[in-house]
mmCIF file of the N, C-alpha and C atoms, coordinates in Angstrom:
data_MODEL
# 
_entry.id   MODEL 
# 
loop_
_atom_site.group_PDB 
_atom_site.id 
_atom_site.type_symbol 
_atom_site.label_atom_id 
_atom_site.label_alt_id 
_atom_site.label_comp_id 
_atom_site.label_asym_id 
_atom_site.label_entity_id 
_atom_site.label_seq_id 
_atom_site.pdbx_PDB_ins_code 
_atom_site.Cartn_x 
_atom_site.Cartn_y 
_atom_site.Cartn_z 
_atom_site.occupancy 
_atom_site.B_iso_or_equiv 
_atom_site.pdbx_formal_charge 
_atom_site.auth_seq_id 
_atom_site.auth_comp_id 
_atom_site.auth_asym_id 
_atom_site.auth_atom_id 
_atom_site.pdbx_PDB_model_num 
ATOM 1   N N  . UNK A 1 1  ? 148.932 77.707 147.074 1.00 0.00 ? 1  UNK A N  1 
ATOM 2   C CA . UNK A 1 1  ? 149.383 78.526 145.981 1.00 0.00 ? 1  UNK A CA 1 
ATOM 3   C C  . UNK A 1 1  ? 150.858 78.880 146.068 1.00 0.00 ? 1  UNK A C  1 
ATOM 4   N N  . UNK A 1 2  ? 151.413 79.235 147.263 1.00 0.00 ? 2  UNK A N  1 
ATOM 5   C CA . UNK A 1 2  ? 152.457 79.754 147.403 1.00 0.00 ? 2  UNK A CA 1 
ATOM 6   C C  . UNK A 1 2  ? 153.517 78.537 146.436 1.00 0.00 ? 2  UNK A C  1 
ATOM 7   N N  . UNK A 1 3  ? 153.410 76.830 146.681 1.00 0.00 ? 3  UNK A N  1 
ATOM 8   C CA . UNK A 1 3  ? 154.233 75.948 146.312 1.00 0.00 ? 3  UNK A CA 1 
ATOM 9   C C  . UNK A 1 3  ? 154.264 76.062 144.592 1.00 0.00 ? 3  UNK A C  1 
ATOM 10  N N  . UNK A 1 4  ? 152.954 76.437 144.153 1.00 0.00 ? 4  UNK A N  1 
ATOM 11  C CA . UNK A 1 4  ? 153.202 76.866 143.004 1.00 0.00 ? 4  UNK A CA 1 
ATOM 12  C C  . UNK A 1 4  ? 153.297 77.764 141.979 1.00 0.00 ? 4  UNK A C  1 
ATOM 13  N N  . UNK A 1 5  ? 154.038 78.748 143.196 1.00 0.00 ? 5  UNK A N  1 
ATOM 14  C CA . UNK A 1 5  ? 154.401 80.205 142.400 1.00 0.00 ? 5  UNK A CA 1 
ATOM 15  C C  . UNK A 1 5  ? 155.583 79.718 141.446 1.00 0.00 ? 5  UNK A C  1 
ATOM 16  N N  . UNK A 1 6  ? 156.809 78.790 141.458 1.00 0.00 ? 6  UNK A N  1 
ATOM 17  C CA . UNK A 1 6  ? 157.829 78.578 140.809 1.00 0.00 ? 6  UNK A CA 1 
ATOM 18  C C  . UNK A 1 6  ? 156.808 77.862 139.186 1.00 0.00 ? 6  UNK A C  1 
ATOM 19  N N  . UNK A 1 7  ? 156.349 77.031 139.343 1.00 0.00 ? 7  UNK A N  1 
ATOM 20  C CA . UNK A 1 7  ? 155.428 77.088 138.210 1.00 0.00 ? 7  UNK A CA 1 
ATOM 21  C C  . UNK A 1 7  ? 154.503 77.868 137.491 1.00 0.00 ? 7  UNK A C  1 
ATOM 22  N N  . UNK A 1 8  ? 153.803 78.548 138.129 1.00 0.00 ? 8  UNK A N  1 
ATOM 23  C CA . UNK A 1 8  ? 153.115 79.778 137.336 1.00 0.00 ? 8  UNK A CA 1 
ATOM 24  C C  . UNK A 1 8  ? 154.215 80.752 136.716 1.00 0.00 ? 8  UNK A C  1 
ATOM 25  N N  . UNK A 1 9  ? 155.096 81.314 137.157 1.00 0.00 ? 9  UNK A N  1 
ATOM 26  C CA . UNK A 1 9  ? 156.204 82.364 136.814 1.00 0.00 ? 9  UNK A CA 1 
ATOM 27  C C  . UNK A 1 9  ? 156.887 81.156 135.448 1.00 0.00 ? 9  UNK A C  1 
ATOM 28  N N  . UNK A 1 10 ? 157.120 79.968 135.472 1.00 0.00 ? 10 UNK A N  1 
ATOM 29  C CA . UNK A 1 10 ? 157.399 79.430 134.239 1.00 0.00 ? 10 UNK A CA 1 
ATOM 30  C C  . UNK A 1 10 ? 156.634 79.217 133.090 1.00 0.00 ? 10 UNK A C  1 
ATOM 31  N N  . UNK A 1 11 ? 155.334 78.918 133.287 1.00 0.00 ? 11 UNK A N  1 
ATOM 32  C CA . UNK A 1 11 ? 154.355 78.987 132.399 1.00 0.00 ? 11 UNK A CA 1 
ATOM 33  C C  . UNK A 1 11 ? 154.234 80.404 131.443 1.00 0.00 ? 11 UNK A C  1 
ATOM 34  N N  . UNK A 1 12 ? 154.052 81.481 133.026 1.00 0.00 ? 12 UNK A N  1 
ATOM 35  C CA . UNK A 1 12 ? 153.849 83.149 131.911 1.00 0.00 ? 12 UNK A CA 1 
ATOM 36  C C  . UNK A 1 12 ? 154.839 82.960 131.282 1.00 0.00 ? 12 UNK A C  1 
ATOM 37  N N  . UNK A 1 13 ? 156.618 82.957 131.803 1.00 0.00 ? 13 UNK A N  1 
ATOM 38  C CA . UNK A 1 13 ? 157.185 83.620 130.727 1.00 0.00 ? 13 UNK A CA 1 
ATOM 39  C C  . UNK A 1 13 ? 157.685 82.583 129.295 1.00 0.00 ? 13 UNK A C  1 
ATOM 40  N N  . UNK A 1 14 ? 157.237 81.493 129.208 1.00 0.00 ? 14 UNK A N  1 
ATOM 41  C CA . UNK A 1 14 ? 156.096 80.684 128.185 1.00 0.00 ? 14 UNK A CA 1 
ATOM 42  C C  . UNK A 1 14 ? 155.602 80.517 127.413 1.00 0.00 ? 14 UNK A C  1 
ATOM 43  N N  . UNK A 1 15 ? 154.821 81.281 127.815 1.00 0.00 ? 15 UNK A N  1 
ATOM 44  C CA . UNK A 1 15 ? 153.732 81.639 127.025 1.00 0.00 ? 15 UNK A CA 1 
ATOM 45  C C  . UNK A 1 15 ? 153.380 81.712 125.730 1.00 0.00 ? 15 UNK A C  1 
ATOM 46  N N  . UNK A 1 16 ? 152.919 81.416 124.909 1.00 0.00 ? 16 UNK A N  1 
ATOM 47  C CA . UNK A 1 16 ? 152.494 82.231 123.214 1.00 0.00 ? 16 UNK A CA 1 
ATOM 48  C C  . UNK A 1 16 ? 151.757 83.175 123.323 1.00 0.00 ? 16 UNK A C  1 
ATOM 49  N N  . UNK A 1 17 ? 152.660 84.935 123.330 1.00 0.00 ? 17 UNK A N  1 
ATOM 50  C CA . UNK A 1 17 ? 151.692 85.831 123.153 1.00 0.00 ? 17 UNK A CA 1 
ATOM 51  C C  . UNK A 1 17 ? 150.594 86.435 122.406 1.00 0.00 ? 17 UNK A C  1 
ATOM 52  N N  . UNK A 1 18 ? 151.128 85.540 121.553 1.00 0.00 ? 18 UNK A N  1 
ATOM 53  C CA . UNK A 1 18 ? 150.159 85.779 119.888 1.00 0.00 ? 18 UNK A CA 1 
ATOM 54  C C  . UNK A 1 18 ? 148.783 84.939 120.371 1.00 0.00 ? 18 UNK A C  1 
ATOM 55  N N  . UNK A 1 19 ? 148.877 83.641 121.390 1.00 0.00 ? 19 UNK A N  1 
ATOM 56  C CA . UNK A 1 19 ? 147.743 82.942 121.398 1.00 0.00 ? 19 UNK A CA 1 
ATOM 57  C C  . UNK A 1 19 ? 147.379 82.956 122.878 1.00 0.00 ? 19 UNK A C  1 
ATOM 58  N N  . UNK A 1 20 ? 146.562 84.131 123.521 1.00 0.00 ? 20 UNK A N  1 
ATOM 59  C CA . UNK A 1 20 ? 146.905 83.946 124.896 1.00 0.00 ? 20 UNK A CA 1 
ATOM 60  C C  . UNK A 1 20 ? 145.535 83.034 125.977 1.00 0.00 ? 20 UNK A C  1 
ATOM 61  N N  . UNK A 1 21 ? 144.713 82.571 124.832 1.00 0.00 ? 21 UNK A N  1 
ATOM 62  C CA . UNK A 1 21 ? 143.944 81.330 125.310 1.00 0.00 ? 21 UNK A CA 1 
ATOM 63  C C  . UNK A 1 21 ? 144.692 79.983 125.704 1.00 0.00 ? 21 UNK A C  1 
ATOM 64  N N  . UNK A 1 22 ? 145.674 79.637 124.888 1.00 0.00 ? 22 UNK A N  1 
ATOM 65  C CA . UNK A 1 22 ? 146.355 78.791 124.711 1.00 0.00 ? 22 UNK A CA 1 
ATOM 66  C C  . UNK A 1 22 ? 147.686 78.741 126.691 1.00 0.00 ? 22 UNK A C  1 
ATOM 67  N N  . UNK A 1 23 ? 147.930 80.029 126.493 1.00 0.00 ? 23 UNK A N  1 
ATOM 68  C CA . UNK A 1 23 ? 148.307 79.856 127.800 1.00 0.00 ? 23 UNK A CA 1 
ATOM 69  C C  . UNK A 1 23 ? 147.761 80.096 129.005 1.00 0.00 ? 23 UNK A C  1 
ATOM 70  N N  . UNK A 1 24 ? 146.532 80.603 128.658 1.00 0.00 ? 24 UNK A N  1 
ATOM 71  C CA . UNK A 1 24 ? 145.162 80.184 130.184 1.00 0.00 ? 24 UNK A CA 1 
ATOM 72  C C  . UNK A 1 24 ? 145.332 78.599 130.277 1.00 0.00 ? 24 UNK A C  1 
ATOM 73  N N  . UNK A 1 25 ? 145.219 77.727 129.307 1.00 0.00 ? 25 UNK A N  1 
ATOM 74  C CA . UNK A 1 25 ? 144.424 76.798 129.202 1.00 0.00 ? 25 UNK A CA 1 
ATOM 75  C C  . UNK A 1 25 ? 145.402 76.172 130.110 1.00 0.00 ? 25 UNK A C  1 
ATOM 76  N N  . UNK A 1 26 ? 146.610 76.016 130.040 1.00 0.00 ? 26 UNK A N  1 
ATOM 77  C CA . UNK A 1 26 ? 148.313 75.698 130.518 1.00 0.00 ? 26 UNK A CA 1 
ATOM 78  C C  . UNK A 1 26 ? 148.069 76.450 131.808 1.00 0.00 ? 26 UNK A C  1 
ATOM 79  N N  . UNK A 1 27 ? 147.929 77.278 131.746 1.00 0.00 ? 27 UNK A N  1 
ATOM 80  C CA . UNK A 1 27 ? 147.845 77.591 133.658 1.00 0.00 ? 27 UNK A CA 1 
ATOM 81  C C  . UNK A 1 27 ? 146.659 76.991 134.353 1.00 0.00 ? 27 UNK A C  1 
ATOM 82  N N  . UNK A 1 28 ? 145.793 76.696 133.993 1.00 0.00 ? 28 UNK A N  1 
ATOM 83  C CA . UNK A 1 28 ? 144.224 76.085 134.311 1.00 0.00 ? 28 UNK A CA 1 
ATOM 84  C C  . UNK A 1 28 ? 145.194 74.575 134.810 1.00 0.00 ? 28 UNK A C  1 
ATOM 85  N N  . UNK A 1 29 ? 145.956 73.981 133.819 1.00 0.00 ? 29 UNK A N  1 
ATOM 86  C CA . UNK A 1 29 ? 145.704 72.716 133.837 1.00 0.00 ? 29 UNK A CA 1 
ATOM 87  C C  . UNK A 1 29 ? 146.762 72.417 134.797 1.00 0.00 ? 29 UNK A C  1 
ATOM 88  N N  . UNK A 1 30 ? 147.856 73.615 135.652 1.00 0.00 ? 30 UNK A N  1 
ATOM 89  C CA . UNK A 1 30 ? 148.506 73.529 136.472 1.00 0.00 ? 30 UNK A CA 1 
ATOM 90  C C  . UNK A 1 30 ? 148.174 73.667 137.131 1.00 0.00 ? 30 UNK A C  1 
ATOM 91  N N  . UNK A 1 31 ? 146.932 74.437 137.494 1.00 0.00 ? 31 UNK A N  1 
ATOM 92  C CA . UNK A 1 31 ? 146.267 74.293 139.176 1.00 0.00 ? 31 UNK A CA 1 
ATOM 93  C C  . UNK A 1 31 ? 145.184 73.544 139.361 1.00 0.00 ? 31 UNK A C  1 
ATOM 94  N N  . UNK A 1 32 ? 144.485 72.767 138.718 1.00 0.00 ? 32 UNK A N  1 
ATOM 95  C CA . UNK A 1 32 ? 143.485 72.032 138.354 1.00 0.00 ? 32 UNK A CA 1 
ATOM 96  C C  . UNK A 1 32 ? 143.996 71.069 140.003 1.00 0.00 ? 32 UNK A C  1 
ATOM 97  N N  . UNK A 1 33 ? 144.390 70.708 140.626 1.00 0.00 ? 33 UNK A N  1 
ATOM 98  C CA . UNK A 1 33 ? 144.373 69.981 141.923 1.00 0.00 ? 33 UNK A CA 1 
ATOM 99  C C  . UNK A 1 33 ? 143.977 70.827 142.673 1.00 0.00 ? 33 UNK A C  1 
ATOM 100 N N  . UNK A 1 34 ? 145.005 72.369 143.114 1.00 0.00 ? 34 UNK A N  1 
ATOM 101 C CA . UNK A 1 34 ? 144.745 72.516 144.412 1.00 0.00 ? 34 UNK A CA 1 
ATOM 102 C C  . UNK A 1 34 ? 143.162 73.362 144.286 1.00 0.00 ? 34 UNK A C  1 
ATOM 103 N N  . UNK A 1 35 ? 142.527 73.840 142.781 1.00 0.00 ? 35 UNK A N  1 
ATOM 104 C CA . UNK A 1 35 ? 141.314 74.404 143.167 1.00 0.00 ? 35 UNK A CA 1 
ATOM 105 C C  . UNK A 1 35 ? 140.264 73.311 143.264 1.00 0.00 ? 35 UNK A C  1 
ATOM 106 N N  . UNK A 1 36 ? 140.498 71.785 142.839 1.00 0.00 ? 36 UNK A N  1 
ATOM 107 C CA . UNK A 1 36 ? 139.352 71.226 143.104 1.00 0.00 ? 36 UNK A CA 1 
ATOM 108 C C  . UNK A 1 36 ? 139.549 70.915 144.943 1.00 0.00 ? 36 UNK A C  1 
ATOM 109 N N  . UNK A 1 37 ? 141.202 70.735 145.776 1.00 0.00 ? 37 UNK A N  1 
ATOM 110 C CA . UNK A 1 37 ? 140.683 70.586 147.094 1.00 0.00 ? 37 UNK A CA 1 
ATOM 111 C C  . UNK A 1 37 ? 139.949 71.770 147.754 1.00 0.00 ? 37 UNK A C  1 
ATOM 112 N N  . UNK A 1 38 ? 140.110 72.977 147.093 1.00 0.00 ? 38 UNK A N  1 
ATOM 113 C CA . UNK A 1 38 ? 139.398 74.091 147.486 1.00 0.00 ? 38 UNK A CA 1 
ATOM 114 C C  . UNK A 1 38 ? 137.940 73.741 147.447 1.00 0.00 ? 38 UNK A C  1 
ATOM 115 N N  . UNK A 1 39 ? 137.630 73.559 146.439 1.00 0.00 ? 39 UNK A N  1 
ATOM 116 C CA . UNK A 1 39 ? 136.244 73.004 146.546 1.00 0.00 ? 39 UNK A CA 1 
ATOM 117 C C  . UNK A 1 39 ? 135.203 72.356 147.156 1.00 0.00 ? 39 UNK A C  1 
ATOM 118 N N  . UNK A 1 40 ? 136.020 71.071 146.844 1.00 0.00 ? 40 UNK A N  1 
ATOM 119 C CA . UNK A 1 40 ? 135.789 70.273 148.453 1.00 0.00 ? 40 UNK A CA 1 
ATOM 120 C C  . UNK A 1 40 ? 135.975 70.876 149.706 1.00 0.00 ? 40 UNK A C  1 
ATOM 121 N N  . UNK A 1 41 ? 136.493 71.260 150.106 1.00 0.00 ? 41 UNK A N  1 
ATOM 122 C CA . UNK A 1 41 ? 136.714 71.922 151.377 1.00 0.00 ? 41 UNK A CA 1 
ATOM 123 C C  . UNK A 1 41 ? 135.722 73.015 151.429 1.00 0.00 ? 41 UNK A C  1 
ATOM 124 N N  . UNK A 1 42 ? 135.300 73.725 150.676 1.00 0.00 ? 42 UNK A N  1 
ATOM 125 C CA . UNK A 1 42 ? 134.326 74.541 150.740 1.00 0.00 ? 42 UNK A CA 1 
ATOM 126 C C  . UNK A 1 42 ? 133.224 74.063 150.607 1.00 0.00 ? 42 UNK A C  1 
ATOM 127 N N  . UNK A 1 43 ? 132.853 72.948 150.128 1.00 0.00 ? 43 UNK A N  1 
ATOM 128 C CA . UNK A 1 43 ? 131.550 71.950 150.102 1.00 0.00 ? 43 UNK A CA 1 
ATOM 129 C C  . UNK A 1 43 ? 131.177 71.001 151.613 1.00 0.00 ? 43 UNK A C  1 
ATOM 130 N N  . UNK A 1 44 ? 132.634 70.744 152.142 1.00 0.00 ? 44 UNK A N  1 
ATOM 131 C CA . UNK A 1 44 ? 132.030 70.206 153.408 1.00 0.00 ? 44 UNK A CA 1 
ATOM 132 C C  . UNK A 1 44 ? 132.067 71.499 154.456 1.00 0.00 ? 44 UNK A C  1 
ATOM 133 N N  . UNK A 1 45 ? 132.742 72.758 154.333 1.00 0.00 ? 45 UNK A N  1 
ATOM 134 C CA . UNK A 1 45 ? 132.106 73.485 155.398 1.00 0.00 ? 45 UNK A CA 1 
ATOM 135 C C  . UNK A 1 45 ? 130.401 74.005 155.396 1.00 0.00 ? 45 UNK A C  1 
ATOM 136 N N  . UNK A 1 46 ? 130.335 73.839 153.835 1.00 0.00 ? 46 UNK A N  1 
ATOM 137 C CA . UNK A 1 46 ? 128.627 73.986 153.761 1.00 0.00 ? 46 UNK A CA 1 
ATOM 138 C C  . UNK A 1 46 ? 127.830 73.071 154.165 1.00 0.00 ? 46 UNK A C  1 
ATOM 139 N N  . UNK A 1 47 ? 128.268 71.796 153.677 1.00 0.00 ? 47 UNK A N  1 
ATOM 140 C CA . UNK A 1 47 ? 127.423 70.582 154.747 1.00 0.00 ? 47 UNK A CA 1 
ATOM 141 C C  . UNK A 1 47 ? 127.564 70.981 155.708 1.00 0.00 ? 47 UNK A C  1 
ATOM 142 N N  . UNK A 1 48 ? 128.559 71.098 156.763 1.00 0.00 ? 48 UNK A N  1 
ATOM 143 C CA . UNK A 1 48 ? 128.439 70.760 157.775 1.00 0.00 ? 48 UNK A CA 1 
ATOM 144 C C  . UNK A 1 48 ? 127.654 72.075 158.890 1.00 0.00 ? 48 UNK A C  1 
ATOM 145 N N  . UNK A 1 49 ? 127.406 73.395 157.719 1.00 0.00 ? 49 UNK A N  1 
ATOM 146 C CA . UNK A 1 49 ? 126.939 74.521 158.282 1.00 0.00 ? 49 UNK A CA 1 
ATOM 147 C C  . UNK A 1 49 ? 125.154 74.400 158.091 1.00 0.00 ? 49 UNK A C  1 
ATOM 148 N N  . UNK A 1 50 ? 125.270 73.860 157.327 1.00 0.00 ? 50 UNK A N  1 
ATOM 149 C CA . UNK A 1 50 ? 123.252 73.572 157.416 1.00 0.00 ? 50 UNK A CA 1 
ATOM 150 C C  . UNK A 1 50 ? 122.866 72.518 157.431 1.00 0.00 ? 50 UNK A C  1 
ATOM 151 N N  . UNK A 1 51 ? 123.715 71.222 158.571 1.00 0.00 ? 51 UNK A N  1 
ATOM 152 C CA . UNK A 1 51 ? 123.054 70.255 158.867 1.00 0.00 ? 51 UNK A CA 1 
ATOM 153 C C  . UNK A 1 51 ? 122.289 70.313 160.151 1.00 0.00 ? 51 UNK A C  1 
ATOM 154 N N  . UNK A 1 52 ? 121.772 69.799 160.366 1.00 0.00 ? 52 UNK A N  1 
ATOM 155 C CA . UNK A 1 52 ? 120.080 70.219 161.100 1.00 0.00 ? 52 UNK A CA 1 
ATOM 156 C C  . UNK A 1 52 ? 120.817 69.608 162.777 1.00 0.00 ? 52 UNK A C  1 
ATOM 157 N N  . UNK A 1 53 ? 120.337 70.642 163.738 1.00 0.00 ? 53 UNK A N  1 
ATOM 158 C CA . UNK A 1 53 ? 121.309 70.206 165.025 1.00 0.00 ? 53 UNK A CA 1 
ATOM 159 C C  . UNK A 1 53 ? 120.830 69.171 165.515 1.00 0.00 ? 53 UNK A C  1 
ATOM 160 N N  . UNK A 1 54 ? 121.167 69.018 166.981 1.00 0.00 ? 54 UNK A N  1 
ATOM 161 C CA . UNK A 1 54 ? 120.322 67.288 167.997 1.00 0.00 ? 54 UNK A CA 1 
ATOM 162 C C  . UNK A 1 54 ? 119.232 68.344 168.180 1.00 0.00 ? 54 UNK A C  1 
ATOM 163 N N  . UNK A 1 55 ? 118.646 67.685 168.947 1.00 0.00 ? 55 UNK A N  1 
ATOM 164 C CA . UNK A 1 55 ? 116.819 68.338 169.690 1.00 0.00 ? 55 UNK A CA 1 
ATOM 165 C C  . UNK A 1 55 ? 117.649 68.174 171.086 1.00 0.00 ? 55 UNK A C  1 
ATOM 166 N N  . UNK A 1 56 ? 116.654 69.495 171.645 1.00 0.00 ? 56 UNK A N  1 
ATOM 167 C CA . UNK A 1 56 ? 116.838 69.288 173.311 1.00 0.00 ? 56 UNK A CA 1 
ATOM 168 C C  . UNK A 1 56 ? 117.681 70.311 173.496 1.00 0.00 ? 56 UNK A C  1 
ATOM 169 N N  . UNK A 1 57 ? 117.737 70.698 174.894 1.00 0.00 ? 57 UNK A N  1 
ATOM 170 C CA . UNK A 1 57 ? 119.071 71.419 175.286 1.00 0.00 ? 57 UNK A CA 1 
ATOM 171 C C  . UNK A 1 57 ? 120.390 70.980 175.443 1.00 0.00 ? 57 UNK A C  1 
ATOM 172 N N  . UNK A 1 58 ? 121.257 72.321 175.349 1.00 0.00 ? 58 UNK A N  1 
ATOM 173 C CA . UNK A 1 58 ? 122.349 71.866 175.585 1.00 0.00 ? 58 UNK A CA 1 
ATOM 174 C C  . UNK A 1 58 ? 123.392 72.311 176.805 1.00 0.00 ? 58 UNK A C  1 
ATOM 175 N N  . UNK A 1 59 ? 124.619 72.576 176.441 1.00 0.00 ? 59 UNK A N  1 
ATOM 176 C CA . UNK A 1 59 ? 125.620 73.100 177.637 1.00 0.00 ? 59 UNK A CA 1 
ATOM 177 C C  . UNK A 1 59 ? 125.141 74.516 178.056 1.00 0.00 ? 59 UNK A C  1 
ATOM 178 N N  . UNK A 1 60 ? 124.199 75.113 176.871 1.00 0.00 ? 60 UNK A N  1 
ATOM 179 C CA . UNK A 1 60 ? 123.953 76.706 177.092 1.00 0.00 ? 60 UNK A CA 1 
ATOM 180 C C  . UNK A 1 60 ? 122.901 76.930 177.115 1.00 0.00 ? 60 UNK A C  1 
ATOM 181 N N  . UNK A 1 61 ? 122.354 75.397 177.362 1.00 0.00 ? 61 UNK A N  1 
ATOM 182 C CA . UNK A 1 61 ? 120.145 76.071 177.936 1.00 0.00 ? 61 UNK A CA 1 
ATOM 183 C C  . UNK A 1 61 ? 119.675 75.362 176.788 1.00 0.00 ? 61 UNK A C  1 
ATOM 184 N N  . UNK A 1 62 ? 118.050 76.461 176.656 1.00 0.00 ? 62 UNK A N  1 
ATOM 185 C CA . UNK A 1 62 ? 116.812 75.639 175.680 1.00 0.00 ? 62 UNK A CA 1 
ATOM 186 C C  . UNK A 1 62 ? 117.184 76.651 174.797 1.00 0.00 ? 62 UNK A C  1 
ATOM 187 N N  . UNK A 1 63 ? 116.803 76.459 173.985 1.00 0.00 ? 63 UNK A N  1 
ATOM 188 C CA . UNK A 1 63 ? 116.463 76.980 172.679 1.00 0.00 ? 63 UNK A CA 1 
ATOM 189 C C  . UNK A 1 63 ? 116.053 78.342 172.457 1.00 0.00 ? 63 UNK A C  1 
ATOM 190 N N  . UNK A 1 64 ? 116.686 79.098 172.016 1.00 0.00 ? 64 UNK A N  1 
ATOM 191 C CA . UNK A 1 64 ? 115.646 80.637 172.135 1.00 0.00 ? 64 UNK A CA 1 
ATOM 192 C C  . UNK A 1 64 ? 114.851 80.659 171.983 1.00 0.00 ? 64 UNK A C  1 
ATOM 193 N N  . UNK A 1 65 ? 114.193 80.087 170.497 1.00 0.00 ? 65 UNK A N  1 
ATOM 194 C CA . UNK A 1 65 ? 113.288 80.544 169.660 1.00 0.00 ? 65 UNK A CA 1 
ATOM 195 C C  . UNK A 1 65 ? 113.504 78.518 168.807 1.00 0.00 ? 65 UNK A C  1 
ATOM 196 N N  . UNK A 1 66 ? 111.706 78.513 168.387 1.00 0.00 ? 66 UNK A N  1 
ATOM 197 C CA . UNK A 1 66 ? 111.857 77.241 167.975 1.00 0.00 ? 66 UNK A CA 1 
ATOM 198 C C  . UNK A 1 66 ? 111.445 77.320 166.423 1.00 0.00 ? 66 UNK A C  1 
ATOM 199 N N  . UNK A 1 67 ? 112.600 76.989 165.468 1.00 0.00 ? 67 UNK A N  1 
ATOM 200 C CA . UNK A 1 67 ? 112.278 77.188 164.527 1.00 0.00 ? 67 UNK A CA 1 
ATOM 201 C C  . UNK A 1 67 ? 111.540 76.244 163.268 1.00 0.00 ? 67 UNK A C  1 
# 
């Protein structure tokens, strides 16, 4: 976000105040990259948080509890 503070500050002052859908739509379509890598990035920390572990013990013993 920070790289595109010089663009957002050009867009607001921009703007059509009379139409202020019109300049959502213009700021949407300027960040439209870095929120889809957000996304992704938040989609593989979820894969990778409820993928199912190895079997067996490990460096720190058995298993507490077997679920």
């Amino acid at each position: 976000m920070p790289s595109q503070l010089a663009n957002i500050q050009e867009a607001m002052q921009t703007a059509d105040l009379k139409n202020p859908a019109a300049g959502m739509m213009m700021m949407r379509g300027s960040m439209g990259a870095g929120q889809l890598l957000a996304w992704v990035a938040i989609g593989v920390v979820v894969a990778l948080g409820v993928r199912k572990s190895t079997a067996g013990p490990n460096r720190f013993g058995e298993a507490p509890f077997v679920a």
